[in-house]
N, C-alpha and C positions, 0 to 999 in steps of 0.2 A: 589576497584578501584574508582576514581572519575569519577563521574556526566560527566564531559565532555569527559570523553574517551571513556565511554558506547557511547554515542549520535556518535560520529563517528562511531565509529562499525557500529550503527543502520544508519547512514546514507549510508555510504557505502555499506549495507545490502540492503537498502531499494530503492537504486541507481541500485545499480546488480539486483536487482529483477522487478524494472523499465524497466530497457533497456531492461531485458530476456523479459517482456511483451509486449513491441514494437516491438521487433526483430522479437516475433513470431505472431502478428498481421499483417506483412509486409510482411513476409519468411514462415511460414506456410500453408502449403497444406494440403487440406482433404484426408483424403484415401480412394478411392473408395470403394461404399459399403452405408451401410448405412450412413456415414457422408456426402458423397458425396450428396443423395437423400435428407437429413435434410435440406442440405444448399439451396438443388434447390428449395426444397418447401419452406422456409422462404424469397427466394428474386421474388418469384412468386407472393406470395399472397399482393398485395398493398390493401392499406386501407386508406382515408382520417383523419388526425387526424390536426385540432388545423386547418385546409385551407390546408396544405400539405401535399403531396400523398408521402407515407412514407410502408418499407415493412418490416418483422421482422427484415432480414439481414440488415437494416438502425441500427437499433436499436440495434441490438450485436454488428454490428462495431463499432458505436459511444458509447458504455457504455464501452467497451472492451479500444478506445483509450481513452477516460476520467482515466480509473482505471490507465491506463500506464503514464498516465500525474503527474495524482494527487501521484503519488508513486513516481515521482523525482522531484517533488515541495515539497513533504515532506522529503525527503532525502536531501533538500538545508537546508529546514527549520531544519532539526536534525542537520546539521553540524553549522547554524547560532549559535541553540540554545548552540549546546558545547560553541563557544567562550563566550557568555552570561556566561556561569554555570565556565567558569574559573577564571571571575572576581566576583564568589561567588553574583551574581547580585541576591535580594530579591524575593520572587514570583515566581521561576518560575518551582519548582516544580508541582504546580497543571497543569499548562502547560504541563509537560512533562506526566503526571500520565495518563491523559484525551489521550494524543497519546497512551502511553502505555493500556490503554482501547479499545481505536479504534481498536489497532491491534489484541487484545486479540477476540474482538469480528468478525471480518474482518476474521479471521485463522477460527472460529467456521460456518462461512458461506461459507468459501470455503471448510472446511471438509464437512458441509453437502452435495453442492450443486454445489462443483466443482472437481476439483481431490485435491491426497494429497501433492505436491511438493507445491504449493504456499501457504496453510496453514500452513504447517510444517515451510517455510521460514518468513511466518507473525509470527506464535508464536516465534521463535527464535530473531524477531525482537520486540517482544511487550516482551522479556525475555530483551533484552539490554534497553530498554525505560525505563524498569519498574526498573530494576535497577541504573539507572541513575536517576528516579524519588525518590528513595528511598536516592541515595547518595546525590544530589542535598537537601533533606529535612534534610539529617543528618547535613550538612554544614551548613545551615539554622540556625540552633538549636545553632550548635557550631561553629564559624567560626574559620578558622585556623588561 
């Protein structure tokens, strides 16, 4: 397949995995028990950091809606780059290779350190990157 129709896949992948991460930052509820206790002791404890009184639950909401942000600013960026890679545009392989990197390694931190549905969903998406990075370089090589 060409370069640009992997990049859509991967954007619309990476779009759907976006919103799933807003949806459940906004509509998510803990289940009583111990998540329930986790939460109350992270919006308990404030701490002055940088002049501003700040508490853990600052900090997982706000790194939590960053990750949901930055997963549909990159889902624009994957559908930009497809029209780019249709007009066989020079360079921009390495571009897409370095995404496909990102997620390869994005997937390996949320298997460690988070569950497995958004890792399984990053590698599936650093699989469409990495081969659009690949067809995009064969193009390169040989244009049609």
């Amino acid at each position: 397949m060409k370069a640009a129709i992997w990049l859509r896949v991967a954007s619309v992948l990476t779009l759907l995995h976006g919103v799933l991460h807003e949806v459940n930052d906004f509509f998510g509820k803990p289940e009583p028990g111990p998540q329930t206790a986790a939460i109350s002791a992270m919006k308990l404890n404030s701490f002055v950091l940088m002049g501003e009184s700040r508490t853990f639950w600052d900090f997982y909401r706000g790194f939590s809606y960053l990750g949901g942000i930055s997963l549909i600013v990159q889902a624009i960026v994957f559908w930009q780059l497809a029209s780019l890679a249709r007009r066989n545009t020079p360079g921009l392989w390495p571009v897409i290779a370095t995404f496909a990197f990102s997620f390869v390694a994005t997937s390996l931190i949320a298997y460690k350190f988070l569950i497995p549905p958004p890792a399984i969903m990053e590698l599936v998406i650093a699989a469409c990157v990495g081969a659009a990075a690949i067809a995009s370089r064969k193009s390169e090589k040989f244009p049609a």
